[in-house]
N, C-alpha and C positions, 0 to 999 in steps of 0.2 A: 557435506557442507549444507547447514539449513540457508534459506531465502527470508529476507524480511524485510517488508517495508514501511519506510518512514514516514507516519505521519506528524505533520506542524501540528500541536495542538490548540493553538488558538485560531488557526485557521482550517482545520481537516481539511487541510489540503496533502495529497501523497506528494511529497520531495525528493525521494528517493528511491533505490532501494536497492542491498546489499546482499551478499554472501558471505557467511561466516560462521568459523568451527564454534565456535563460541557462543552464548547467547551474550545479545547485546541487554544493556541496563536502559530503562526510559529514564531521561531527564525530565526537566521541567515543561521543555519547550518541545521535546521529540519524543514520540513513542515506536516502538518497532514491535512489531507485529507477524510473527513467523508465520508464513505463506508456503502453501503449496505448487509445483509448478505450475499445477491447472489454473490457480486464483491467476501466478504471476503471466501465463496466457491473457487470459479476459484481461490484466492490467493495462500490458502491453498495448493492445487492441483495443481501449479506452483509449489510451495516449496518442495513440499513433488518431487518432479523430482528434481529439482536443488540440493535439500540436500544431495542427492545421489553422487553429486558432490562437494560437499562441496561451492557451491554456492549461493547466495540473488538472489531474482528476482528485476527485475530491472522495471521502472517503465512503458517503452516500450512494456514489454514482459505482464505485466497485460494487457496493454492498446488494447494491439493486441488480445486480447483472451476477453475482455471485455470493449464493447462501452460504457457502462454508466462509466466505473471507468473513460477513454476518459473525457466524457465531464464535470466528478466533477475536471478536472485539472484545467477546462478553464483558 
């Protein structure tokens, strides 16, 4: 099963994020983005601080704490 998380596109903020045999399709409004389990560590580990704030991580703040999730944007 791949991992992949959801970004809102009009706000790059991460919403989600899933397990599936399947690749998912991007809509309009949601992109997914297959990840690694090491990215979805740091994601985790992002959240788990923002939540404290009642905040998402945004797509910037993974990308800075982790180059491959970086270059699955391209």
């Amino acid at each position: 099963m791949s991992n992949y998380i959801v970004i809102h596109t009009a706000s790059s903020l991460i919403v989600n994020v899933v397990s599936s045999t399947e690749p998912s399709s991007d809509s309009a409004t949601f992109r997914f983005i297959k990840v690694s389990d090491a990215v979805l560590t740091k994601f985790f580990k992002l959240a788990g601080r923002n939540n404290r704030n009642g905040a998402l991580v945004s797509v910037g703040e993974l990308a800075n704490v982790s180059p491959a999730f970086l270059e699955s944007l391209g």
